[in-house]
C-alpha positions as CSV (number, residue, x, y, z in Angstrom):
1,X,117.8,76.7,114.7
2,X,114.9,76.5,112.2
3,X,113.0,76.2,109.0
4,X,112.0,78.3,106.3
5,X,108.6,76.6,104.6
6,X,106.4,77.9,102.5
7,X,103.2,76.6,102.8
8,X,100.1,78.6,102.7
9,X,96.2,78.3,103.0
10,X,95.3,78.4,106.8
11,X,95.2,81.4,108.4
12,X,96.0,79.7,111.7
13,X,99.4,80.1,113.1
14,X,101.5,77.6,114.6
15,X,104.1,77.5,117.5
16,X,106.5,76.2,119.6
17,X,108.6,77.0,122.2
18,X,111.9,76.6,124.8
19,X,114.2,78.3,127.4
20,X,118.2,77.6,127.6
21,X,120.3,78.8,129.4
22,X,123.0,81.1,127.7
23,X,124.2,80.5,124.4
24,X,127.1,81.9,122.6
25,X,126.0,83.8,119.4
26,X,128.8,82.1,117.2
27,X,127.3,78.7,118.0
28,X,126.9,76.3,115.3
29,X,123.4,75.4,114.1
30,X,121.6,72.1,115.0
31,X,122.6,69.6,112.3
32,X,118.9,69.3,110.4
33,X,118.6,73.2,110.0
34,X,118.9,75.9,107.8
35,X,119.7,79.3,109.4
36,X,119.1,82.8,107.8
37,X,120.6,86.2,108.1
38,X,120.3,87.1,111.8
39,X,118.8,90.6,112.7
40,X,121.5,93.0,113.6
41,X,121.8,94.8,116.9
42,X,121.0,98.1,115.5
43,X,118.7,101.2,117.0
44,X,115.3,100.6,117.9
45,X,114.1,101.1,114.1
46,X,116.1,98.4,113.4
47,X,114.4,95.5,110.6
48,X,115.2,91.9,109.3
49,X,113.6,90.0,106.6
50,X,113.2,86.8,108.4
51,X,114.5,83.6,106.8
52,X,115.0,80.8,109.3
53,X,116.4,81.6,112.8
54,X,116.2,85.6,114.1
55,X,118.3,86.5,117.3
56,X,115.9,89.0,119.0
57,X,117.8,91.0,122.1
58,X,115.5,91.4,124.9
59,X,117.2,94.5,126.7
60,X,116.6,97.3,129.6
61,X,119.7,98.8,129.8
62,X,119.9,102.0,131.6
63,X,116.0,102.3,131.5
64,X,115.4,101.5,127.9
65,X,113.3,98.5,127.6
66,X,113.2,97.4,124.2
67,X,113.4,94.5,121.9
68,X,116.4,95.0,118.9
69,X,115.0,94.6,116.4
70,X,111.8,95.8,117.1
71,X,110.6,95.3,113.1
72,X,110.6,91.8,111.4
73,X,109.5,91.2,107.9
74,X,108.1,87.5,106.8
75,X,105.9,85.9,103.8
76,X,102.8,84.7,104.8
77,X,102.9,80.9,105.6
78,X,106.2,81.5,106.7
79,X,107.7,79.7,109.5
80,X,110.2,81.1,111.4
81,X,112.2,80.6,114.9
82,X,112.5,83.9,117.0
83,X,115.3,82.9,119.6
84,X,115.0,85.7,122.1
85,X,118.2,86.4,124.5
86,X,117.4,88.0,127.7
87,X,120.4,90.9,128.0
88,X,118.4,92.8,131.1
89,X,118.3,92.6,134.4
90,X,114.6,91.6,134.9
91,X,112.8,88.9,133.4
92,X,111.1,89.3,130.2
93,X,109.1,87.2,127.3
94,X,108.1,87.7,123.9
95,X,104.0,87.3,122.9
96,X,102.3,87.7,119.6
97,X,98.9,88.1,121.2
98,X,97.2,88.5,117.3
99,X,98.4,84.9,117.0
100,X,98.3,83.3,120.4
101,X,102.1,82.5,120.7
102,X,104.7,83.7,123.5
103,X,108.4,82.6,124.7
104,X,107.0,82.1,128.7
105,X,109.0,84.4,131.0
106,X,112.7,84.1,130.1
107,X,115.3,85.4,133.4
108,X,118.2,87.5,133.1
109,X,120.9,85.7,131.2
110,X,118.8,83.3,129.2
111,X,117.3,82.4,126.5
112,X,113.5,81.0,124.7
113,X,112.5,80.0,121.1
114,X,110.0,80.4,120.0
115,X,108.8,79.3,116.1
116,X,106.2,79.8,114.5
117,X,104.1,80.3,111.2
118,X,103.0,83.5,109.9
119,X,99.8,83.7,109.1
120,X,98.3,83.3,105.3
121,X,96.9,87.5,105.5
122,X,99.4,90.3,105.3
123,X,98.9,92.6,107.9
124,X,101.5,93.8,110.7
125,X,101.2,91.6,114.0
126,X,102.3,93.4,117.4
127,X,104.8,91.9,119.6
128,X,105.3,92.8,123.4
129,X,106.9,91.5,126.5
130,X,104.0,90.8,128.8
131,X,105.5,91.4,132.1
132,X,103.6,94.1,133.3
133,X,104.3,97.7,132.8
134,X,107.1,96.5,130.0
135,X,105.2,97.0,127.2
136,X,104.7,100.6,128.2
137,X,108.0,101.5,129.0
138,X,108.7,100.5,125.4
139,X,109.1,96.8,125.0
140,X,107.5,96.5,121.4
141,X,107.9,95.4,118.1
142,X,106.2,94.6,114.5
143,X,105.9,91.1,112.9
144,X,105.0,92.3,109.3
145,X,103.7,89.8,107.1
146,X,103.7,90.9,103.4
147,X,104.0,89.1,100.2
């Protein structure tokens, strides 16, 4: 559902956002976009090099909170969409606190985009889910931004 550009210099990051409901994960693309690799549901270590759209699974099944994958790798100036599915049973969100960007709280069963621009300095940006006590119980990632 997004954009891959390449366009440096500011070290400010840019965002946008929206919730949907559910979605199937073999729908098509919107017409005007270009769509990368998707990140694979793999184990918590899990990593994608981000080129356009990356599913993120927002998940706390039997316990586990986590986000899969929990590792995502961009150039800086990059802009990206993160569409982040809900697949638990409590509400959750996705915030990049570094760069002041988050989904809003997305309930059980749906979904939020959220796309932004990395910033122009490498460095590894943390990503949480802010609903309280989340974080701790393991709802984390890593937006790495390398060139």
């Amino acid at each position: 559902m997004v954009v891959v550009a390449a366009c440096g210099g500011s070290s400010q990051p840019s965002s946008t956002s929206s919730t949907s409901g559910p979605s199937s994960s073999a729908s098509a693309p919107a017409p005007s976009t270009s769509t990368g690799p998707s990140a694979s549901s793999g184990s918590s270590g899990s990593q994608t090099s981000a080129s356009g759209e990356i599913e993120i699974i927002a998940t706390d099944e039997a316990g586990q909170f986590r986000f899969v994958p929990d590792r995502i790798e961009v150039r800086p100036g990059q802009t990206i969409s993160l569409r982040v599915v809900n697949q638990g049973a409590s509400a959750h969100d996705l915030a990049v606190p570094d760069l002041g960007v988050e989904t809003g709280q997305i309930d059980p069963g749906q979904e939020a985009t959220l796309t932004l621009t990395a910033p122009s300095t490498p460095g590894q940006y943390r990503f949480i889910c802010t609903i309280p006590g989340h974080e701790q119980l393991g709802m984390r990632g890593t937006l790495v931004v390398q060139r």
